[in-house]
C-alpha positions in Angstrom: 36.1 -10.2 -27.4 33.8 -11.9 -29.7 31.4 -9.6 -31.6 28.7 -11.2 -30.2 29.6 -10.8 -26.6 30.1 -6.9 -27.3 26.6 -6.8 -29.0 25.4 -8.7 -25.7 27.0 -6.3 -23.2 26.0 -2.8 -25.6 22.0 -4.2 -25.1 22.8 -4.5 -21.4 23.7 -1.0 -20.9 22.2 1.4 -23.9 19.8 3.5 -22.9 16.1 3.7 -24.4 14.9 6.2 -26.8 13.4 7.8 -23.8 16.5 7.9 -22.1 15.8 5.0 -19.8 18.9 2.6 -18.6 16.5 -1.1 -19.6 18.4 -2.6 -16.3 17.0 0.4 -14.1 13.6 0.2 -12.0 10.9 1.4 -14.0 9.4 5.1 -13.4 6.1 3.8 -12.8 7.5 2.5 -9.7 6.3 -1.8 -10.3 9.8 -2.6 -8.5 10.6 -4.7 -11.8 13.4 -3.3 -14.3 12.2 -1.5 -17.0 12.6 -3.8 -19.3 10.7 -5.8 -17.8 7.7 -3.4 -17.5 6.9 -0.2 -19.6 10.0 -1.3 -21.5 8.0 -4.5 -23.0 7.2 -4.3 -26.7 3.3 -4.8 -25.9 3.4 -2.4 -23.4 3.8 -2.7 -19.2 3.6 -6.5 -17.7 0.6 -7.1 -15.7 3.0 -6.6 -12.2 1.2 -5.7 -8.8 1.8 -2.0 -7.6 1.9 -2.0 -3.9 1.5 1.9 -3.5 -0.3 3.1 -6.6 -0.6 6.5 -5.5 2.7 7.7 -3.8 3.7 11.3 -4.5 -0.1 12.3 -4.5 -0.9 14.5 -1.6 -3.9 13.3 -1.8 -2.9 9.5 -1.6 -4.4 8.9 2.0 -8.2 10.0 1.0 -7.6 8.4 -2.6 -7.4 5.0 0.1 -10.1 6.0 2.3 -12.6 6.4 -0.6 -11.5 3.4 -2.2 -11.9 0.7 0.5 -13.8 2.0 3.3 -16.2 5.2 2.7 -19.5 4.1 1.3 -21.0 7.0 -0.4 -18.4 10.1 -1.7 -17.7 12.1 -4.3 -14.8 14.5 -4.9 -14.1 16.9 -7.7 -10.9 16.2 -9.6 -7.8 18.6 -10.2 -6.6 17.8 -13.7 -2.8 18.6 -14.6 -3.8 19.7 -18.2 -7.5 21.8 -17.2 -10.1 20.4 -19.8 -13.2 21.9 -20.9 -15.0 19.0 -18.9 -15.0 18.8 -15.2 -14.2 15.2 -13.8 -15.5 13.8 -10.0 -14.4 11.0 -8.6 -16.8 8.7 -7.3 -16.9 6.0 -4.3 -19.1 3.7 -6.7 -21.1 4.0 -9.8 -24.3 2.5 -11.1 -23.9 -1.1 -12.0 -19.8 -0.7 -10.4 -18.8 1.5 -13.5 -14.9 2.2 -14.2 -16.4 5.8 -15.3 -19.5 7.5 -16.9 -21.2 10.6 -18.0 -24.5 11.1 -17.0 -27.1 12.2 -19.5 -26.7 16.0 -18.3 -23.4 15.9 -19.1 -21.3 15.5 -15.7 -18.8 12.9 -16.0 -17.7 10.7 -13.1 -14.6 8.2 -12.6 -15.5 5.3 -10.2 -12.8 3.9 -7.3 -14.2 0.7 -6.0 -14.1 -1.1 -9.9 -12.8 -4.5 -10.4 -9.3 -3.6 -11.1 -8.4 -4.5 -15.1 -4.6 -4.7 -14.3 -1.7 -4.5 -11.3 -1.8 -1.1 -10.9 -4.7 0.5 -9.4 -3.1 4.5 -10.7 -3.3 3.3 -13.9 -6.6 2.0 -14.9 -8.2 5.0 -12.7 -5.9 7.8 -15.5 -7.3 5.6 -18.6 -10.8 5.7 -17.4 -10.4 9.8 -16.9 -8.9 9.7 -20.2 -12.2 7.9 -21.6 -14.3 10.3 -19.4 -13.1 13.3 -21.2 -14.0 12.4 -24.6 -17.3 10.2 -24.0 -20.5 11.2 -24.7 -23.4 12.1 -22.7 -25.4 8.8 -21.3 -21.8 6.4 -22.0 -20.3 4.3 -19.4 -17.3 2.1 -19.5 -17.9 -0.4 -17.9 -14.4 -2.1 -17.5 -11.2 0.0 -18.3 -9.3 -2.1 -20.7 -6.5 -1.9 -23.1 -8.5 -1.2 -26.3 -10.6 1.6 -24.6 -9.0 4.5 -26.7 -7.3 6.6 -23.9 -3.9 7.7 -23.4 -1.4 5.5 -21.5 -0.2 7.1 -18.3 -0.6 7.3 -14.7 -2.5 8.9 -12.0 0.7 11.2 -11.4 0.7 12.1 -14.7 -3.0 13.2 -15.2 -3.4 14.9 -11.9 -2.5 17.9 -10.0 0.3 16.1 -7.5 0.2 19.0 -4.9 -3.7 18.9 -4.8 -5.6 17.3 -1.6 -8.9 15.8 -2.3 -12.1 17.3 -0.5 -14.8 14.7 -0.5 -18.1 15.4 0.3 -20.1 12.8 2.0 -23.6 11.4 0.7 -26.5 9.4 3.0 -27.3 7.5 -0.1 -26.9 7.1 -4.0 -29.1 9.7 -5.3 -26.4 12.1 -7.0 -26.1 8.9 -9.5 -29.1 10.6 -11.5 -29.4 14.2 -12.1 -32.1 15.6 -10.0 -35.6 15.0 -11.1 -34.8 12.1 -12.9 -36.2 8.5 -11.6 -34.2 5.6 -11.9 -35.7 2.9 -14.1 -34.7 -1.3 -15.0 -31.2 -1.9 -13.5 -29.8 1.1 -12.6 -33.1 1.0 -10.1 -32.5 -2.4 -8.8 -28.5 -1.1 -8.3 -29.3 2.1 -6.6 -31.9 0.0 -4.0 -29.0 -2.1 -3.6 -26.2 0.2 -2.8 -28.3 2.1 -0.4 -29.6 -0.8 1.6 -25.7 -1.5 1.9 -25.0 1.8 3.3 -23.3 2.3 7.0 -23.7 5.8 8.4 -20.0 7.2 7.7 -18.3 10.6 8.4 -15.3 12.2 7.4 -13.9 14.3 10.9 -12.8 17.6 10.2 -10.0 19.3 12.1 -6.8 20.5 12.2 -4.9 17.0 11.0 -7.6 15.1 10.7 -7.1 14.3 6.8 -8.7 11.0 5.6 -9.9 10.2 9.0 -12.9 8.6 8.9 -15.8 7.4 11.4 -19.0 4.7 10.6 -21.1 3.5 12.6 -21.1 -0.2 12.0 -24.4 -0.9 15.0 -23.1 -2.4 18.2 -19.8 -0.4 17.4 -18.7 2.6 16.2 -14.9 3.0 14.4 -12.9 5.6 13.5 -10.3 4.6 10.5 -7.7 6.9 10.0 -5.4 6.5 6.8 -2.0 7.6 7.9 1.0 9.1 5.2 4.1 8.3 7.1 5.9 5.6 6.4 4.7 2.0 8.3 7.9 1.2 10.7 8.2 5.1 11.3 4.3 5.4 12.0 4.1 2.1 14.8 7.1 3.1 16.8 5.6 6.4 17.2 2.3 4.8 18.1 4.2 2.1 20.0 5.7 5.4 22.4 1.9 6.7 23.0 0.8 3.0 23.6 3.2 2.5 26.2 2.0 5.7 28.2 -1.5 4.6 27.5 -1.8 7.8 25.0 -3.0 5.8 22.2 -6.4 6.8 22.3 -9.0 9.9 21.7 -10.5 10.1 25.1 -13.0 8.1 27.5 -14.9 5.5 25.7 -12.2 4.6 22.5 -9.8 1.8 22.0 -7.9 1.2 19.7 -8.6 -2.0 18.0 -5.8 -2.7 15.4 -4.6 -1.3 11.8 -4.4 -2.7 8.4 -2.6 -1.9 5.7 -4.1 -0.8 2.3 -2.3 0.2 -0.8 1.1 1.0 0.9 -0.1 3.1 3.9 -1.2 1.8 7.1 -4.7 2.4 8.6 -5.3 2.2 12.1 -8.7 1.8 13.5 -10.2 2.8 16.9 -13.2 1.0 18.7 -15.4 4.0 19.7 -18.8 4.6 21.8 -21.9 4.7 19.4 -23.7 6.4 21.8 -21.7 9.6 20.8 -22.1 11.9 18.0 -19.1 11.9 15.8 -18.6 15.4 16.2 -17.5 14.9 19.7 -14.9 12.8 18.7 -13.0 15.8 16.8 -11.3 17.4 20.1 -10.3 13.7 21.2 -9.0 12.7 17.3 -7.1 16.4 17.0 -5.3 15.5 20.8 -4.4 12.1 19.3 -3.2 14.1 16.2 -0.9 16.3 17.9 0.7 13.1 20.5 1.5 11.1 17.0 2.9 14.4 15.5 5.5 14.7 18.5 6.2 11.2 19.2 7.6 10.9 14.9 9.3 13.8 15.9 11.3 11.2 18.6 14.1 9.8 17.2 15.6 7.9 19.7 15.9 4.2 20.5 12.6 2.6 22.1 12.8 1.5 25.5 11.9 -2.3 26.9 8.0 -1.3 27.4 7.8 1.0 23.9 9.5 -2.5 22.4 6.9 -4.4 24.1 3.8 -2.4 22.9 5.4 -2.5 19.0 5.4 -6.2 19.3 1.4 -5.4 20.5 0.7 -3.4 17.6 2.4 -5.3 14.8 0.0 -8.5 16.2 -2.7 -6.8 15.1 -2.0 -6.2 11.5 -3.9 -7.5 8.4 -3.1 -6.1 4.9 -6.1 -5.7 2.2 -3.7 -4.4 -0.9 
């Protein structure tokens, strides 16, 4: 064997300094080897994460408040606790990655233009910024050169934690209270409340990130669901075949997407009903699904037929 040959096949199999194989996937879990990603001199490759928050327990609201809920906040459980209390935000003024408003509380925004492939990422950098900034900063943009930490969500959160948004009718927790908003952060408050659909998050035994607007002529219910996407539709393929797929008189369900790795199916419900009165209906539905994943045996000709009916009405965002 040449010398060069064995120089060739040692790269191919020594392990990093971290103790990473380079030919192995990567732990941040791009799907491309190592090598490839984190193992890069400059850093991670700009690679799309499909899932960027699996083994979060709170990966389904995480969804929910980036891509449907209008107004939310939530309050953030840090892995390492920090003198500074971080809230995560549906949207900031002006679409902020982050900011700390001039009486100090400090916010991390979810619906940002996204400055690379993974979503988990850029949101741990901008709570890395967060922590250090000073009262009345914002970052706009998280970006390479913004002094924080490399990492991942995983890594700067609590993974066992499950988020508990609360709801707002408008954009006023932007300011502290008293304050008036003034130049653009007035034009972008009028803006983001104009764009406001009433929204509520059910609550309920199983009713995590399950979420109801009313959009006018039409009210929805969007309900971000954690089990895996072929496991999920055969189990909602053995409800729809016994015509079970729904939360009572006056719902239908209307299709699903799928959004950062999870599916999201969405129901068609009455307007003319309070969202409250949907919880009983929604907590039914939650207990069928819960059963029918429980079924593992083969679907029959009608189950088949209804899966084929469900996967026609798929679109994915992420």
């Amino acid at each position: 064997m040449s010398r060069r040959t064995a120089v060739k096949r040692a790269a191919k199999t020594t392990d990093t300094a971290d103790g990473i194989n380079p030919r192995q996937a990567c732990p941040c879990g791009s799907g491309k080897r190592y090598k490839a990603c984190h193992g890069l001199a400059g850093g991670p490759a700009d690679v799309m994460v499909a899932r960027p928050f699996e083994g979060l327990a709170a990966e389904p609201e995480l969804i929910a408040l980036r891509e449907f809920v209008p107004s939310a906040t939530a309050p953030l459980t840090l892995a390492e606790p920090h003198e500074r209390s971080v809230t995560l935000a549906t949207v900031l003024p002006m679409a902020a990655a982050a900011l700390v408003r001039s009486d100090g509380t400090a916010f991390v925004g979810l619906q940002v233009q996204t400055r690379s492939g993974d979503l988990s990422r850029d949101l741990a950098r901008a709570i890395g910024w967060v922590l250090t900034a000073e009262p009345g900063d914002a970052l706009p943009v998280v970006g390479v050169d913004d002094g924080a930490e490399p990492g991942r969500l995983q890594d700067v959160l609590k993974a066992d934690v499950v988020l508990e948004p609360t709801l707002h009718t408008d954009f006023a927790w932007w300011l502290p209270e008293d304050t008036q908003p003034t130049g653009d952060v007035a034009l972008s408050l009028e803006r983001a409340n104009a764009a406001i659909m009433p929204s509520a998050r059910l609550t309920g035994d199983g009713l995590n990130a399950a979420y109801w607007v009313d959009a006018g002529d039409k009210a929805h219910l969007r309900w971000v669901r954690p089990e895996p996407e072929e496991q999920l539709l055969k189990a909602m393929a053995r409800l729809a075949a016994r015509d079970e797929l729904h939360l009572g008189e006056g719902s239908r369900y209307a299709g699903s997407f799928r959004a950062h790795g999870l599916l999201v199916p969405v129901w068609d419900l009455d307007p003319e009903l309070h969202v409250r009165e949907w919880e009983p209906g929604a907590e039914v539905l939650g207990r069928r699904l819960t059963a029918a994943l429980a079924v593992d045996s083969e679907l029959t000709s009608a189950e088949h037929r209804a899966l084929d009916g469900l996967r026609g009405r798929q679109v994915t965002l992420r």
